[in-house]
C-alpha atoms as one frame of an Amber mdcrd trajectory, in Angstrom:
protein
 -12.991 -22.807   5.636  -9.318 -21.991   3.800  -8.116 -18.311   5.417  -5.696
 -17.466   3.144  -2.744 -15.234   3.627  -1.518 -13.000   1.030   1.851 -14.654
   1.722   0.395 -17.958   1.192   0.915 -20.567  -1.791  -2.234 -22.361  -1.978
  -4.224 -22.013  -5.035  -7.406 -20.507  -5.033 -10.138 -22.088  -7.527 -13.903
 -22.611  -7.375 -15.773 -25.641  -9.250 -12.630 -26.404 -11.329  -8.935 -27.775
 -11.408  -6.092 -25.356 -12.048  -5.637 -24.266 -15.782  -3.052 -26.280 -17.506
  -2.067 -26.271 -20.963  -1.326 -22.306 -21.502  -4.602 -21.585 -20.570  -4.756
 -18.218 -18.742  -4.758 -17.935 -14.838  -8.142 -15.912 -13.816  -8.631 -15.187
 -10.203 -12.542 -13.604  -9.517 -11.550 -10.628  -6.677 -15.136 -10.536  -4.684
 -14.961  -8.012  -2.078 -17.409  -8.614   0.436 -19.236  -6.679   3.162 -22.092
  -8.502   4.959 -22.963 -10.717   2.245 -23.834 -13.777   3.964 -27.269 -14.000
   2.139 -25.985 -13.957  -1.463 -22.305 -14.928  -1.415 -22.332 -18.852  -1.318
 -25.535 -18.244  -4.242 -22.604 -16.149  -5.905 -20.047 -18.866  -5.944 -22.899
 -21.440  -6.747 -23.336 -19.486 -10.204 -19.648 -19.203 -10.178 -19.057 -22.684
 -10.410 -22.034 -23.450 -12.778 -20.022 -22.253 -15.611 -17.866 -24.630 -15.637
 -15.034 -22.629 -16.141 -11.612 -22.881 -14.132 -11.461 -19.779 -12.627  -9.922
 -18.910  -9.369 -11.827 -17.079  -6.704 -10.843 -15.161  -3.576 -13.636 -13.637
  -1.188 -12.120 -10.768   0.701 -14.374 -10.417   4.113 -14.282  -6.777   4.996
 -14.563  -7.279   8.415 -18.221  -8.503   8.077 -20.098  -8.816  11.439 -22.329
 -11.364  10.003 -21.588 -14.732   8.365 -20.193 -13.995   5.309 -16.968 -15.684
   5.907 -18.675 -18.944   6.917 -21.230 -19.283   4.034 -18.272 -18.231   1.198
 -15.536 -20.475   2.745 -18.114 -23.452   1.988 -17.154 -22.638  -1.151 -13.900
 -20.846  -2.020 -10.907 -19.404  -0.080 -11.355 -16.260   2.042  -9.058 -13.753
   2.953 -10.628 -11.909   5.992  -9.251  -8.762   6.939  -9.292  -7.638  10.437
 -11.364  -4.339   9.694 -13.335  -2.791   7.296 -10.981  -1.234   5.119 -13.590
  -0.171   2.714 -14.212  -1.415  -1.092 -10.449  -0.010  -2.036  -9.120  -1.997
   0.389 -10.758  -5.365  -0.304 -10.069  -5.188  -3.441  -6.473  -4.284  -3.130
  -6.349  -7.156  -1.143  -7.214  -9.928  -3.760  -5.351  -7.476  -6.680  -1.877
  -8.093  -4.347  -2.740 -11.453  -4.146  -2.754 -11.945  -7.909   0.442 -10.103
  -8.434   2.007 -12.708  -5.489   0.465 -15.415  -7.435   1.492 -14.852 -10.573
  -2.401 -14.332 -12.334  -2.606 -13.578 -15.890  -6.027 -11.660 -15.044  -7.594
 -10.721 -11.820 -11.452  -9.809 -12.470 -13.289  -8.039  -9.596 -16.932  -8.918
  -8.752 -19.315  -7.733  -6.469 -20.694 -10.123  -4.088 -24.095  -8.911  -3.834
 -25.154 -10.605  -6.863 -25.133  -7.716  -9.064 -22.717  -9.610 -11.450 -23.673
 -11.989 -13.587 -20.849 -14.750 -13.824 -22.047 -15.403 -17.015 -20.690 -12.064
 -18.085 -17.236 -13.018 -16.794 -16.637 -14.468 -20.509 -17.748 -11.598 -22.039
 -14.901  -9.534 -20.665 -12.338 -12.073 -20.891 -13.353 -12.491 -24.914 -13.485
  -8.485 -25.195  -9.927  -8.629 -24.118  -8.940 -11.304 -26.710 -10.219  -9.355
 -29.310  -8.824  -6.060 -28.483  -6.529  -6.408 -25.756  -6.350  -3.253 -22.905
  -5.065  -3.104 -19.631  -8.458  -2.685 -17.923 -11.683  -3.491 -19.207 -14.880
  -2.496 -17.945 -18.305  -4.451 -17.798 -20.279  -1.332 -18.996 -23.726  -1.009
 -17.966 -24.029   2.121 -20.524 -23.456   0.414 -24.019 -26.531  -0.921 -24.575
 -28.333  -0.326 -21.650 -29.832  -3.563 -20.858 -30.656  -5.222 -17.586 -30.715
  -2.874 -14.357 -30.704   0.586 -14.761 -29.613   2.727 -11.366 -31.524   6.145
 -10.525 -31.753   9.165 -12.884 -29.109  11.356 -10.614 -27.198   8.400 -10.104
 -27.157   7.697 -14.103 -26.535  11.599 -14.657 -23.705  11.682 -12.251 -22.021
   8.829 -13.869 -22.378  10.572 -17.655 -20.423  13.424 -15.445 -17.433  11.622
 -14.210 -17.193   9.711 -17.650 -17.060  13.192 -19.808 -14.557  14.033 -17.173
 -11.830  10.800 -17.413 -12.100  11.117 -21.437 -11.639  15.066 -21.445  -8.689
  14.768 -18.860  -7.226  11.609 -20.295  -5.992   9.944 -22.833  -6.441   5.929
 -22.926  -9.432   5.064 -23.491 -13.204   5.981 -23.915 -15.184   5.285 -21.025
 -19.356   5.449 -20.232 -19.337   3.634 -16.548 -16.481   4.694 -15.072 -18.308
   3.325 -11.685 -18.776  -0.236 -12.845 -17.716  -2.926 -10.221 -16.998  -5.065
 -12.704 -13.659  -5.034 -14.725 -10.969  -7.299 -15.505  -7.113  -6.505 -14.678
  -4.904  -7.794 -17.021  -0.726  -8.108 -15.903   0.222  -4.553 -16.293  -2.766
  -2.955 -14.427  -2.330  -5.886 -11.802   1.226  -4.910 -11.201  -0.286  -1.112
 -10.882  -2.507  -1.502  -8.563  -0.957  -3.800  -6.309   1.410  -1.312  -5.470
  -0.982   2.096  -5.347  -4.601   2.012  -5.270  -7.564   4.240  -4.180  -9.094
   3.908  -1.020 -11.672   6.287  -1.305 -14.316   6.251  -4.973 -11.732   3.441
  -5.997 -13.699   2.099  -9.087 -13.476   6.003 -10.676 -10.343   6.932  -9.477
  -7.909   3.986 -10.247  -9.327   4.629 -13.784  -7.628   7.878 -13.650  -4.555
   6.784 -11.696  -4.350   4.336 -14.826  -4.662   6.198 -17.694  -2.265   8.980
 -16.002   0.272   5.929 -15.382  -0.292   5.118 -19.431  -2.554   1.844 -19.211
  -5.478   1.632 -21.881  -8.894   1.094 -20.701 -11.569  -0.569 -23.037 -15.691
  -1.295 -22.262 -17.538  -4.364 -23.421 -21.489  -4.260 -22.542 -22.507  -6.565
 -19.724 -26.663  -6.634 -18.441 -26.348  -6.561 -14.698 -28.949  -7.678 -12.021
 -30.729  -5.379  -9.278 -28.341  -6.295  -6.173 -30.358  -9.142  -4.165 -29.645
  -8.260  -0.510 -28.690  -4.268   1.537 -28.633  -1.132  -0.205 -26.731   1.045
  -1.974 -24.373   3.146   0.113 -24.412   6.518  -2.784 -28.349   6.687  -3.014
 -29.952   9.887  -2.344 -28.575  12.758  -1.914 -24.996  11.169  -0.941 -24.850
  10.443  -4.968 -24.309  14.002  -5.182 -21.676  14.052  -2.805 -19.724  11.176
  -4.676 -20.257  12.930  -7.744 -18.430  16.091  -6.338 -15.924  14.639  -4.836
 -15.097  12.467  -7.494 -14.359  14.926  -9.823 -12.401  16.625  -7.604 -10.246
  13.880  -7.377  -9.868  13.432 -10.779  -8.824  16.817 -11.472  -5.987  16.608
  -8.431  -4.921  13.296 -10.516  -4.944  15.330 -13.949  -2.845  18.132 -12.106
  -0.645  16.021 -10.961   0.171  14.490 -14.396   1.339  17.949 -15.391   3.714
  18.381 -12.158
């Protein structure tokens, strides 16, 4: 297994050989919290696309053997505690920035994410290029579909980022899956959330001036654990979240 330190010069790739030829530099950000029974089937897909991107498993100080099965595979940055999902993927975004990535694309290593999809976003971007874009669950509303207050609480929080801000126009402000492109790298490796991270940055972005764009993705029913905002803590996370983003809208003004 490769433990990589963010100080470290070794190249990160899974299933391929480094890009050559002007060919972008993609590193796959998968923050990972005991997800030994669907991260190595992650990587797997990963590499089945044939594609050379660059992965970086960030081990939130798993108990289990999540670091064991994905270093099989790719390189793992393990982090001595569980910092939370703002934290992991800080982690991998600083490591981009150090490594001089074109793109760094976060993906959830529950299996959520379709790899496949990966394309999608990186073609969305060469179309219409924006600092962030966001695999959005919302667009056309395929694959799996999350609860009703879940899905209503979402709708919330994305009336709230495009009446605050300017930047973009946003339906799933709480999708894991979005790619980074140099500017919003460079952001977020210096500040980023630690608390409702995929929400927030989104607000810390368009507030800094970075455009946001959404290209549809289908995503999967996550194959292993639950969700940590079912019930009634989605209503917490909906409240607080807003909250948040109206502190970040105030302090725009100040």
């Amino acid at each position: 297994m490769t433990v990589v330190q963010l100080g470290s010069t070794d190249t990160c790739r899974s299933g391929a050989d480094a890009p050559q030829g002007g060919v972008p530099r993609v590193l796959l950000v998968i923050p990972c919290f005991n997800e030994e029974a669907s991260i190595g089937d992650l990587l797997g897909e990963i590499a089945a696309t044939g594609r050379p991107y660059h992965t970086l498993v960030v081990d939130d100080g798993s108990s289990d053997a999540t670091s064991a099965v994905a270093g099989a595979r790719s390189p793992v940055a393990r982090l001595a505690q569980n910092l939370g999902i703002g934290g992991a993927v800080q982690t991998g975004i600083k490591y981009a920035a150090r490594h001089n990535f074109d793109f760094c694309l976060q993906i959830d290593g529950d299996g959520q994410h379709d790899p496949r999809e990966i394309e999608t976003l990186l073609n969305a971007y060469a179309r219409r290029p924006t600092n962030i874009t966001i695999g959005s669950r919302f667009i056309d509303n395929a694959g799996f579909c999350s609860t009703r207050m879940r899905r209503f609480g979402i709708r919330l929080i994305a009336r709230a980022l495009n009446t605050l801000f300017n930047g973009g126009s946003i339906t799933d402000p709480t999708s894991g899956m979005r790619l980074l492109d140099r500017r919003a790298i460079a952001l977020f490796a210096k500040t980023y959330p630690m608390d409702y991270p995929e929400p927030i940055s989104l607000a810390w972005a368009m507030r800094a001036g970075l455009t946001v764009g959404e290209v549809p993705v289908e995503m999967r029913a996550r194959e292993t654990g639950v969700s940590s905002i079912d019930g009634l803590k989605s209503v917490s996370y909906m409240i607080r979240v807003l909250g948040y983003i109206l502190l970040a809208r105030i302090a725009r003004r100040s």
